[in-house]
Structure formats: structure tokens, C-alpha cells
N, C-alpha and C positions, 0 to 999 in steps of 0.2 A: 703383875702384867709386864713390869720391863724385862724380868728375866724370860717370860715366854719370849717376846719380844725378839731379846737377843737371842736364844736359841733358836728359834727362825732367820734368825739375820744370821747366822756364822751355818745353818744348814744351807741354804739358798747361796752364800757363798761361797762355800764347798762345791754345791752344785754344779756353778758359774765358773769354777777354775777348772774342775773335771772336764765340761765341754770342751772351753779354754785351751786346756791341755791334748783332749784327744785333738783338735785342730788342728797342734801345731806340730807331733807326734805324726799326724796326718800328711802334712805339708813335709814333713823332715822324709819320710819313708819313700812317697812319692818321689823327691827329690834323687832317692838312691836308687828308687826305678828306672827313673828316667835314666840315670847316668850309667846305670848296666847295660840296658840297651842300647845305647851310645858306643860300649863299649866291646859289647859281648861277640859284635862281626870280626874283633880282631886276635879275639882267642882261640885257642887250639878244639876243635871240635871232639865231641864224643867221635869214637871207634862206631860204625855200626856194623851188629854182629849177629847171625843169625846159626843155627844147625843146619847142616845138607846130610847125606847117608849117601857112600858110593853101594853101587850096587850089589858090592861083595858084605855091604853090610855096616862098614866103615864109618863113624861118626867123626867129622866135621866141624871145624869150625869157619866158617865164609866172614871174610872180615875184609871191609872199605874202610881201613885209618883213619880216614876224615870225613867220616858220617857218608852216606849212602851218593855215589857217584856212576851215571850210567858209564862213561866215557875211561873213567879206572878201570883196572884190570884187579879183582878181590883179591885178597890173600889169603889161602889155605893152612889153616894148620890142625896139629889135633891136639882132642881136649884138651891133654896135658901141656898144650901152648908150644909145643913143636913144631918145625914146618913139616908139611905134609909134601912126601915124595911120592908120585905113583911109581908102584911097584915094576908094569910093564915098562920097558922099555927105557931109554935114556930122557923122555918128556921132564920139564922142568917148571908146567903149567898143569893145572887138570884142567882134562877137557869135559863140560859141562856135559856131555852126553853118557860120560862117565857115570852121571851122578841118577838118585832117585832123582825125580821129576817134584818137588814142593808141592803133591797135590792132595795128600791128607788132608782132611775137612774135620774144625773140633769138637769135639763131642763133651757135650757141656756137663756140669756136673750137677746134683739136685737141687743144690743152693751156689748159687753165686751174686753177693751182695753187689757189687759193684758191677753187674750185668748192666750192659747199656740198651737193651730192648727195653729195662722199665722205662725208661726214659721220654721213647719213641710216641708218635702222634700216634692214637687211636682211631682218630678220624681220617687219618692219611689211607686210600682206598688202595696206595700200592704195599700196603702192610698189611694189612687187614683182607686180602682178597688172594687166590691161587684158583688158576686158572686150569681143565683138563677137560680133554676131547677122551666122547665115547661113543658107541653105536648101543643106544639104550630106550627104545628101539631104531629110533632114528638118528640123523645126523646132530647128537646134540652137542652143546660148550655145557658144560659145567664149571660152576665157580664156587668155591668153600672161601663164606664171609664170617670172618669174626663176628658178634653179637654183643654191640654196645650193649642194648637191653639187659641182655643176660653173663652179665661178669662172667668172663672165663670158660661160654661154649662159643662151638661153630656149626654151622651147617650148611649142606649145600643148597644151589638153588641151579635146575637149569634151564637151556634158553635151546630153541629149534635154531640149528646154525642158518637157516634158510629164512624163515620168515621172521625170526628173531622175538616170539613169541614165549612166553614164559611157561614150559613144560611142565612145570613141578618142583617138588622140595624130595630131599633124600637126606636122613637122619641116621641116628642108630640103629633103627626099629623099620633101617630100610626106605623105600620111593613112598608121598603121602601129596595129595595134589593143595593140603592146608601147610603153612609154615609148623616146623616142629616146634614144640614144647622145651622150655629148659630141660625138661628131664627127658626128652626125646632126639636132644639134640649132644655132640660128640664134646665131650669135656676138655678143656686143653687150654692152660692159660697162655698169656699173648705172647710172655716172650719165647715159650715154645714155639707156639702157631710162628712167630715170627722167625726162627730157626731152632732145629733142634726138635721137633715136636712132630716132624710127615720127612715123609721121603719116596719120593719120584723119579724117572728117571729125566721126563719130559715135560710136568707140571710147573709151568709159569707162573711168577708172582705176579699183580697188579697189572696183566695185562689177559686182551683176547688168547685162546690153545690155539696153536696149531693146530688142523685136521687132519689124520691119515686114516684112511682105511682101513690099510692092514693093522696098523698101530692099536693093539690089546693090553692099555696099560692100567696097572693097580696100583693103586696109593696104599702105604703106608701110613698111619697114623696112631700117632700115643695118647690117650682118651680114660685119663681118669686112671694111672696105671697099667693100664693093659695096651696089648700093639692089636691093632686092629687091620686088617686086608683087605680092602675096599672097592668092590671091582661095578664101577658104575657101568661097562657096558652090560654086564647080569644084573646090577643091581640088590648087591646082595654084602652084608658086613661081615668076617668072619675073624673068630679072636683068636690070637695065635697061644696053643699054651706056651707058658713060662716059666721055668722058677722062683720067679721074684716078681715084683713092681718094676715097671719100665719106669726108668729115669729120663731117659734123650736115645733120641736117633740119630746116626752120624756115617758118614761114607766115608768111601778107601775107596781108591783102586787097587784090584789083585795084582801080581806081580805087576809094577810098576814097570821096572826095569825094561821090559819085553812088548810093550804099550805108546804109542805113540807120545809125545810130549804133549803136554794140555789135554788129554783125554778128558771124559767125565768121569767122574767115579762112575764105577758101575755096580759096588757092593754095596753092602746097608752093615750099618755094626749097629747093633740093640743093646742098651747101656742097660744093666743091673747093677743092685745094690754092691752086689759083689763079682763080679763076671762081665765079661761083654760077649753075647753072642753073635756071630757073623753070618751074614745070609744074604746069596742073589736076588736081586730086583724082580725076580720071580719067588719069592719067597722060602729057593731052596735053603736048607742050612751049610754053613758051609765050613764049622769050627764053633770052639770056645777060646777063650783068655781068661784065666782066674786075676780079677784086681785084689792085692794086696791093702788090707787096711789102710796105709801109710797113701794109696792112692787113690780110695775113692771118694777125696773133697777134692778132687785137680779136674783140672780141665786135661782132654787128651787128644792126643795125635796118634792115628795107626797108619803105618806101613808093612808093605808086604812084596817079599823083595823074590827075586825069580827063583831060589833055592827053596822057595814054600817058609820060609821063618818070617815072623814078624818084627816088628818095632816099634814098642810104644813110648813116645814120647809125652811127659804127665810134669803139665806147668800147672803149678797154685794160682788157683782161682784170686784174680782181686790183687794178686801180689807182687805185679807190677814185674822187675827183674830177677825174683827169687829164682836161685838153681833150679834150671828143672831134671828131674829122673827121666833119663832112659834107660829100658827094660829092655831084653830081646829075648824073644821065645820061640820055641821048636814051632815046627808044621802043626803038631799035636797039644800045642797050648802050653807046655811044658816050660817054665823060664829057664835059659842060658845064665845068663850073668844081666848084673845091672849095674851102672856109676851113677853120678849125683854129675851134673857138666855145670861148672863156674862160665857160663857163656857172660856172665855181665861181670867182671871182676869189678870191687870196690875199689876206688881211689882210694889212697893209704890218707889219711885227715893228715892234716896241717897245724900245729898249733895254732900258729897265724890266724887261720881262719877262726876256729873258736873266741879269739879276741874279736875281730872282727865282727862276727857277728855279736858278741855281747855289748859291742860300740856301735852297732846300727838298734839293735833293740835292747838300749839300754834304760829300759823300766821294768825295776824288780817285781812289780807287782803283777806283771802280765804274766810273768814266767808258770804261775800258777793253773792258767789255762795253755800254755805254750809248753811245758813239758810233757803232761800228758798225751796233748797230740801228736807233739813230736815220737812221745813212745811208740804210741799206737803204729805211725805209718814204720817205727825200725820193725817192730812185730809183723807190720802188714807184708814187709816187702822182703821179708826173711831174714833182718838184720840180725834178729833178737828172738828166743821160743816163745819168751813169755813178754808181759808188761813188767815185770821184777825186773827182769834180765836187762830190759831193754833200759829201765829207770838207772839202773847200776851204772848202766856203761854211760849213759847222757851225766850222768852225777861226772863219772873218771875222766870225762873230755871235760866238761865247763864250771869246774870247784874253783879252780884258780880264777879267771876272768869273773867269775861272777861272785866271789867271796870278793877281790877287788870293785866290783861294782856296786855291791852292799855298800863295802866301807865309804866308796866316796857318797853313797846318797845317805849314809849316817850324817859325814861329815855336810853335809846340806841340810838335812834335817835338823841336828846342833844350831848351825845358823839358824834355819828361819825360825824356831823356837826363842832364842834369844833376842833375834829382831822383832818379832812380832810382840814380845813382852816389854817393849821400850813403847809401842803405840797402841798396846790395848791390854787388860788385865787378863780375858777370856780368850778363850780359842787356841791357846798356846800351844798346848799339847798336840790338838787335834788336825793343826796344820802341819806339825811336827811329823806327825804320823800320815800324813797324807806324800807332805815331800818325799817320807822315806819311801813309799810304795811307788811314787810316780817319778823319781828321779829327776832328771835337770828337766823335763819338759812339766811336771810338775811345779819345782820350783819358780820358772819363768811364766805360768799360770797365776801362782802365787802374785808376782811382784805386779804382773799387768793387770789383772780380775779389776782392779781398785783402785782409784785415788789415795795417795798416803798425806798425810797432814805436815805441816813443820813442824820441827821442834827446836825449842827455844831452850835456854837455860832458866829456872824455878827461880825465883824470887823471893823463896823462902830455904828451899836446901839446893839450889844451884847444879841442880842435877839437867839435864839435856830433857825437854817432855813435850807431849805434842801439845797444841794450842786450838784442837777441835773440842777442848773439856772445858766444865767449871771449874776445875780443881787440878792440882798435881799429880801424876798418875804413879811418883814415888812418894810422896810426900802426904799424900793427899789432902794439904792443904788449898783453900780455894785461891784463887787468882785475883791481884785488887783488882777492882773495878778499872778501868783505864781515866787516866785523867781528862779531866775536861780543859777543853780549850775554846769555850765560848761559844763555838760555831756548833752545837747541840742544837736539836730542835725536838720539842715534848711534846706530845700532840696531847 
């Protein structure tokens, strides 16, 4: 029973120092937040840096030195970090009319993990709701509502613009005056529905359509892989062929160049597995683009510049700064040439800082959850191909600071091992092995968790021992009794 005893008493105190410790490990880290922030208004800001295309085709880099200023004047250069001269003339600035207009819309890719539409409220009715005006047969609104009910369909529902009376439902299977059926109704999960998944030229989200008369417009919609052509004023579905599974739908404007500034898009691109087909908001076709292997897990940007060639611009989904590929390809789909744009160059690392950081999170045993992720985000953000690569390169920055950090929480460990067997026979090891893993907030755990006892010198081997026992904790002999001095009372 006493041994159960103590092996509950040295678990539970283990336990106590671990809280103990993350507390204070808590309290320390905090502390270096706070004092970043303090700090961090008086450092030299990120570059912010984005691609432009002049109209001759040109790729760009648009750079404000000190993070994003409307009242600066950008810096131009190209990729390879040159400053950019326009060619016309003696100008010593580009002038922004020069440039395509930023109005490529992205065209998402089949998976993207870190997509912020999962995120989004469901019940939010400016998500979940798109709004379009038709003459079917009369002045109706029609509105396409997401289906909590039914994970991952939509259907419409419309309303008499006049008396505001509820006309009917329109499904897959076409106008039906009953709500449709899951299997009656257009398949399309949310974060499509929510972009990427229809395309309109005029269809509003989360609010009332506008009504025109003359206005004959058709919805596009991606439903279960297929593209669908939706013309509520006929009321009638029709499925476009294709060669593949629809992925996403995404717009462009045709020659940019030649198009007023802020236009809408007026095209539609149809994302395949391998290809993107391009076709007017009237459902003409208008082109192909073969996607490259290497391109179809990216998210993408098309442009289309007055010479009839394109530009696709393909950032890695999820990947934060990684280089992205630009591609440029003939009228005819054909690719020209492509480069890789370093638009986010790395900061070259600092020794310094690797110390630095192994002296703010200097507990060895966390590293075991901390390297890992650290891998994963060098992999995620294109530092690194693999988790190999990436574990490699974390090893060749932080061997030295953190083979130094080992050694001193040895040298901690050594200690409390031998202090700890001066006031207890048990547990030696086991806090030995704890300090090694939690380093100095560890050990500080350690000394606070608990009351420590005196120690006196033995009375039989004159050794230093604590005076919370019967006995010598070197010697183990027992302790006289203490002498009497009369003033005893025996009940």
C-alpha cells in the first residue's frame, strides 16, 4: 500500500508541475508578444508586391517598399528585379493605362484545403441566396437558395415581382409548383454555390434582381460535374457537352486592353480536369487552353490581351507566397513560353535569429510537435518539395542552438536528479527526465510545485538529511527521539 501510495504521490506531482510549468512557459511567451507588438511599429515593413501585364504582354512587378501606400508612387520592375523602362518614349514612370486592368476573376481548383468558403455561415442568407430577373411568363424575381436540409443542393424558388406572391419552384427536371426533391434539385456544394460554381452576367447575391425587360439572361451553373444553361425566362435546363467533369467557373475579360477600366467580365472560362474552355455569357465558345499537369492543383488568373494571346497566371492553392507560374499562349491555345515569378523573394535567415528563437521557445520537448509543423507550413508555402526536404533544411538552421539547448537542460537535469536524491529516495530519475524535456520552465516547476523540508546534519553519519522522516535518508538509521524537557504533556 505505501508503494501504491507513492507512485500516486510522485504521478500527481508530475502532473502539478506540468500545469505549473505550462503556466509559466504561458506567462514567458505572452510577455514576448506583448513586447513584439510594442515593438514591431518601428520596423522596416514588408515590400508589398503584386504582378501587372502591360498590354504588349509584359509581366511586371508593382512594388510599394513599405507595404501598401495609396499616396506613394509604386515601383516597377521586371521579374528578374530590373527597373522597368517603357519603351515608348523618354517616360520615366508607367502610366497605369499602359497596363492590363487587374480584372481576372480565380478560377478555383477541385480541392483547395485551405479554402475560406468552408468557413462561411450557412445561415447567412447573403451566401446562401442569388438573386435573377425573368419573364417566365410573367414579371417574376427568381432567387437560387442553398438547402440546409439537403447538404450540398440548390434550387430555385420564384416570386411575382408585382404581387410578391410565391409562383413556384424550378429544379433540374425544370418549373414544378411542389418544392423539388434532393434528387430533383441542382447539386453544387457551398463553396462553389458561394463562388466558383454559376456565372451571370447580372445575377445578384443576397439581395432583390433588378428588372429589365429587354434583359434575356441565362445562368450558368456547375451541378454534379456537368455545366448546365438555365434560362428561367423558357424555363427549361440544358447540359452543355464537355470533355471532362466541370471543376469551377471563372471570368475574364476579352481583350482587356481595348475595354474600359473596371468593366465586368464578360466571358466565362469552364475549368476541366485538364483544359479550360472559354465561352460568352451567351454560351458561344470561344477557345481552349490545355492545363499542364504541373497546373491543375493551382488556383488561376486569365488574361487576354488585345493581340488575341492569353496569360495565365497559376498560384498554388493554400500556399500562401509560393512562386507563381506564368504561362502565355497563342490565340489558338498554343503555349509561347512560361517562367516561375519569385514575386515574394525570401529573406536570406539570420543566424541570430535561429538562436533567438531556440531562447524564446526553449523547451526541448515541444520541438517534437514544433518541427513538424514548422515542416509542413516550409512544404505548404513552397519552401520545401517534400516533408524530407523540408525536415533537412529545419535540422541545417537549428543543430547548433538547439544541441546547445539540450546540453544546458542536461546540465539541469544532472542537478535536479542529485538534488532531488538528497530529500527523497524515489522519483529521481523521473524528474530528471521531466527537467530534461521541459527545460528551465520545467525546472522552476520543479522547485515551486512543493514545500521542501530542512536538512540538518545525521547524528549518526553526519551527512546533511531532511528532518520530514523517521530515519536517515543516507544512513538509514532512525533519529533519537528528542529530548525531554519536562514541559511534555501525555494525554
Amino acid at each position: 500500500m505505501t508503494v501504491r501510495w507513492k507512485k500516486a504521490s510522485l504521478a500527481a506531482s508530475l502532473v502539478l508541475a506540468t500545469i505549473l510549468g505550462v503556466g509559466l512557459f504561458a506567462a514567458w511567451f505572452f510577455v514576448f508578444i506583448m513586447g513584439d507588438n510594442v515593438i514591431r511599429p518601428f520596423r522596416t515593413q514588408d515590400a508589398s508586391r503584386q504582378i501587372v501585364f502591360t498590354r504588349g504582354g509584359e509581366a511586371l512587378l508593382k512594388i510599394y517598399p513599405a507595404g501598401y501606400q495609396s499616396d506613394v508612387d509604386p515601383i516597377y520592375q521586371t521579374l528578374e528585379g530590373r527597373p522597368y523602362v517603357p519603351k515608348e518614349g523618354n517616360a520615366t514612370r508607367v502610366d497605369p493605362r499602359d497596363l492590363v486592368d487587374d480584372y481576372a476573376q480565380v478560377i478555383r481548383p477541385a480541392t483547395d484545403p485551405d479554402s475560406a468558403y468552408r468557413y462561411l455561415d450557412r445561415n447567412n442568407w447573403s451566401m446562401r441566396m442569388l438573386g435573377i430577373s425573368a419573364l417566365s411568363p410573367t414579371k417574376t424575381f427568381w432567387y437560387l437558395i442553398y438547402n440546409l436540409d439537403h447538404e450540398g443542393t440548390a434550387a430555385f424558388v420564384g416570386y411575382d415581382a408585382r404581387t410578391r406572391r410565391r409562383m413556384g419552384y424550378f429544379g433540374r427536371r425544370g418549373f414544378s409548383t411542389d418544392p423539388p426533391s434532393a434528387a430533383d434539385s441542382f447539386k453544387v456544394p457551398f463553396d462553389l454555390f458561394v463562388e466558383g460554381g454559376w456565372r451571370a452576367e447580372y445575377t445578384k447575391r443576397g439581395s432583390e434582381p433588378n428588372y429589365d425587360a429587354a434583359l434575356r439572361e441565362d445562368l450558368f451553373l456547375v451541378s454534379d460535374g456537368e455545366l448546365l444553361r438555365i434560362s428561367l425566362t423558357d424555363q427549361t435546363v440544358e447540359a452543355i457537352p464537355l470533355p471532362g467533369k466541370v471543376v469551377s467557373l471563372g471570368g475574364y475579360t476579352p481583350h482587356a486592353g481595348a475595354i474600359p477600366r473596371h468593366a465586368r467580365p464578360n466571358a466565362m472560362v469552364v475549368r476541366l480536369p485538364n483544359e479550360l474552355r472559354l465561352f460568352s455569357l451567351q454560351g458561344e465558345p470561344l477557345g481552349a487552353i490545355p492545363l499542364k499537369s504541373e497546373l491543375q492543383d493551382k488556383s488561376l488568373m486569365l488574361y487576354n490581351l488585345e493581340s488575341g494571346e492569353f496569360i495565365l497566371e497559376a498560384n498554388a492553392a493554400g500556399r500562401g507566397k509560393a512562386p507563381p507560374t506564368i504561362t502565355w499562349f497563342a490565340a489558338d491555345g498554343k503555349e509561347l513560353r512560361h517562367v516561375v515569378a519569385d514575386v515574394f523573394p525570401r529573406r536570406p535567415e539570420q543566424p541570430w535569429q535561429d538562436w533567438v528563437f531556440l531562447g524564446i521557445l526553449n523547451v526541448p520537448g515541444l520541438y517534437a510537435i514544433v518541427m513538424p509543423v514548422a515542416a509542413y507550413f516550409e512544404v505548404n508555402r513552397g519552401a520545401a518539395p517534400d516533408m524530407t526536404t523540408a525536415f533537412a533544411q529545419l535540422l541545417s538552421r537549428f543543430w547548433a542552438p538547439y544541441t546547445l539547448l539540450v546540453l544546458i537542460c542536461l546540465a539541469l537535469a544532472v542537478r535536479t536528479y542529485r538534488r532531488h536524491a538528497r530529500y527523497e529516495s524515489r522519483g529521481a530519475a523521473a524528474w530528471a527526465i521531466f527537467v530534461l524535456l521541459t527545460g528551465p520552465f520545467g525546472l522552476a516547476a520543479y522547485l515551486l510545485h512543493r514545500p521542501w523540508p530542512v536538512r540538518t546534519a545525521c547524528e549518526h553519519c553526519g551527512r546533511p538529511t531532511p528532518r520530514n522522516r523517521s530515519q536517515c535518508l543516507v544512513c538509514a538509521e532512525p533519529f533519537p527521539a528528542p529530548e525531554r524537557r519536562g514541559i511534555e504533556i501525555f494525554a
